[in-house]
C-alpha positions in Angstrom: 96.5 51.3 117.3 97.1 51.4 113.5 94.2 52.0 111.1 94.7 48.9 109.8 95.1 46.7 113.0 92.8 44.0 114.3 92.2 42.3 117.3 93.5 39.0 116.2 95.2 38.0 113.0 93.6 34.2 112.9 90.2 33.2 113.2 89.6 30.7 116.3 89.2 27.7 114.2 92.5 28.2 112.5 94.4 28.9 115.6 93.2 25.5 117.5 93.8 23.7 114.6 97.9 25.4 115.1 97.6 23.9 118.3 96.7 20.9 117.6 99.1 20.5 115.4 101.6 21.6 117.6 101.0 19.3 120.4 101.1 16.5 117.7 104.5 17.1 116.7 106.0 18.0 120.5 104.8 14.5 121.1 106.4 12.8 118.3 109.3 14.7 118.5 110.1 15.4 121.9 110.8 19.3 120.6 108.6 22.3 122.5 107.4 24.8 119.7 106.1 28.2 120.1 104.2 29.9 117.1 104.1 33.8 117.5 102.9 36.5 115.3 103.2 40.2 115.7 101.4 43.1 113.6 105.1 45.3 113.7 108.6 44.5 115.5 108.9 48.3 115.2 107.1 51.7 114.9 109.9 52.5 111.9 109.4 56.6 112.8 111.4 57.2 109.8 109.0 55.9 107.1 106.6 59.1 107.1 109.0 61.5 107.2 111.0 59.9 104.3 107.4 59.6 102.3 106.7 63.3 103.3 110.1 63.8 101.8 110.0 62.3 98.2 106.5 64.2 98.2 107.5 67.4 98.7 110.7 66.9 96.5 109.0 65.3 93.4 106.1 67.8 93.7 108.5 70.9 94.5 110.7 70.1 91.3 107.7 69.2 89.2 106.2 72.9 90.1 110.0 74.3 90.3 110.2 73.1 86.3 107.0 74.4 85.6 107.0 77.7 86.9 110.3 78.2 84.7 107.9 77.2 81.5 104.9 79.3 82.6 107.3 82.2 84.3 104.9 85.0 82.7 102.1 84.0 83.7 103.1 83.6 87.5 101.0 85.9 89.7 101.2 85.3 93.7 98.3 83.3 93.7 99.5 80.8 91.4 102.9 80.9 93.8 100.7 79.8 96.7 99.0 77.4 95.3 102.7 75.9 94.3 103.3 76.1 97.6 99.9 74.3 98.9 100.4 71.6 96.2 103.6 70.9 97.2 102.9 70.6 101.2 99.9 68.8 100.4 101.6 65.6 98.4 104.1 65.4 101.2 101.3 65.1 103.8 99.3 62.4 101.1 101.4 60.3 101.4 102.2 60.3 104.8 98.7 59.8 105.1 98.9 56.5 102.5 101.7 55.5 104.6 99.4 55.3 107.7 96.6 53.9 105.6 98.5 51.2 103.8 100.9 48.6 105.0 102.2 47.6 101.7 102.7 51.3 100.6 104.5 52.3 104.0 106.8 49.3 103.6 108.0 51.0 100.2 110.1 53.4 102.4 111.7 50.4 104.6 114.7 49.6 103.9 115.2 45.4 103.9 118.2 45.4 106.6 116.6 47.7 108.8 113.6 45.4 108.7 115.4 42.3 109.3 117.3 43.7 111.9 114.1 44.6 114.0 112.2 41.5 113.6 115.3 39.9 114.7 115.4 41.3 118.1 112.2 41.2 118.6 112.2 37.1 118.2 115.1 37.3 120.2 113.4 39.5 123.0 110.2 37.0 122.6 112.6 34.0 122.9 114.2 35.1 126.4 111.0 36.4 128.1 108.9 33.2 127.4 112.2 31.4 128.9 112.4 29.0 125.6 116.1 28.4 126.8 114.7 26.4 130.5 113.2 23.3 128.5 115.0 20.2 130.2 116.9 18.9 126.8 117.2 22.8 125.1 114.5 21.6 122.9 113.0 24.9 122.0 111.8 26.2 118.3 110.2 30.0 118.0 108.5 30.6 114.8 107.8 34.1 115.0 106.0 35.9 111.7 106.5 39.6 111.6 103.3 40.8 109.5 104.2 44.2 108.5 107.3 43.4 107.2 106.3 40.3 105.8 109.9 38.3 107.5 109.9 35.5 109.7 112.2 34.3 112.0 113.4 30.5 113.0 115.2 30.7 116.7 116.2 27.1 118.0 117.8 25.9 121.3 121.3 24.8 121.4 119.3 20.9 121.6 117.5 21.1 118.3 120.5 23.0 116.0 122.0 19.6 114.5 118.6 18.9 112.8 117.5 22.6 112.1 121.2 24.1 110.9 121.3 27.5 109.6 120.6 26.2 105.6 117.5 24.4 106.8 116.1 27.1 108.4 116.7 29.4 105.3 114.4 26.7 103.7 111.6 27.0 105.3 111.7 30.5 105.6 111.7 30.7 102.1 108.9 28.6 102.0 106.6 30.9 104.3 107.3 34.1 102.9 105.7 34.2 99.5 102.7 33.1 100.9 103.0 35.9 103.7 103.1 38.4 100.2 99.4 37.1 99.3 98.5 38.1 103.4 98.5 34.3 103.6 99.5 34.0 107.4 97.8 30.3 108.4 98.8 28.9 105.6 102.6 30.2 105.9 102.0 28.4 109.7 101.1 25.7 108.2 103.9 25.2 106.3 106.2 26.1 109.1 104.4 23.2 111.0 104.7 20.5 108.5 108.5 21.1 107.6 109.4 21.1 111.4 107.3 17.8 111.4 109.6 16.6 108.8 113.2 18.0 109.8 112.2 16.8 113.3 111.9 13.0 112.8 115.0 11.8 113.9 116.1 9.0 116.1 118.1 12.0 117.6 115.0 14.7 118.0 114.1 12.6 121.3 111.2 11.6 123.1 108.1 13.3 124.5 108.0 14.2 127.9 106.3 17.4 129.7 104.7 19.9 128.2 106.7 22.5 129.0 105.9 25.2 126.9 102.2 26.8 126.2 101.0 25.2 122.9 98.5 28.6 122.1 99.6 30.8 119.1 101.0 34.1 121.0 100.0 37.4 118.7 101.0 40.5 119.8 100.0 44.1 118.4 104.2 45.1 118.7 106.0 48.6 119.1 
């Protein structure tokens, strides 16, 4: 577990209220929504070792440049400690990297991130069976925290009123409010424009309950 995981990322109040909500709509709208957050879609191994890189490399050049400046007063102990100050920032901010989310996600790079919260909606999506509703009704909202994305999957029976332009939309909507760590009220949000893109004559009527209405969090990879 990550220093700075917890055991759920919405208080109990908050998450019936989502539920609520999302049994609301389903009946209005005939639609089966599932709600999903996850802490991280991936363990990115990279990101330390690129941190422990640009540590060592801005230290080591800083120390390289000053060495040259101070070159007669170099003894072997003032070579060591060059040495030691230059492991140590690389390890620091490692360390940082483990300690804080929002530093770490300086050394992810944006496709890479996208990429992996992708598939990992798209891994949710086919174990939860979101493609054996009845009508191919089914809508994952799934909010990646770490990386601060979200991601909009819908059944081949809900794409004409939830097209690839609309979903941008409300994605677009969520995330600035995932960037002030505001996670119910980017739910929220996702709830009420689904509310609105959904009432069509075409969305269809409410039948079973096919899905689980609960908000599924996960701690991820």
């Amino acid at each position: 577990m990550k220093p700075w995981a917890m055991k759920s990322s919405l208080p109990g109040n908050v998450s019936d209220h989502l539920q609520h909500r999302i049994s609301k709509i389903e009946t209005m709208t005939g639609s089966e929504i599932i709600l999903s957050t996850v802490r991280r879609s991936d363990s990115y191994p990279e990101i330390p070792w690129k941190a422990f890189a640009i540590g060592v490399s801005v230290t080591g050049f800083a120390v390289f440049i000053a060495d040259i400046l101070l070159m007669k007063w170099i003894t072997q102990g003032i070579i060591l400690l060059s040495f030691v100050t230059t492991l140590a920032s690389g390890l620091l901010l490692v360390l940082l990297t483990m300690l804080l989310p929002g530093f770490a996600r300086l050394f992810l790079m944006k496709g890479r991130a996208e990429c992996e919260v992708r598939q990992y909606a798209e891994s949710l999506f086919l174990s939860k069976e979101m493609f054996l509703t009845r009508e191919r009704k089914g809508i994952l909202v799934l909010v990646s925290i770490f990386e601060q994305k979200v991601v909009l999957l819908v059944d081949v029976g809900i794409r004409p009123l939830l097209a690839a332009p609309v979903m941008k939309e409300i994605i677009d909507r969520m995330t600035p409010l995932l960037a002030r760590k505001d996670l119910p009220g980017a739910l929220e949000i996702a709830l009420d424009e689904l509310s609105l893109r959904l009432k069509s004559p075409t969305a269809g009527k409410a039948g079973l309950n096919e899905l689980p209405d609960e908000i599924i969090e996960n701690q991820g990879i």
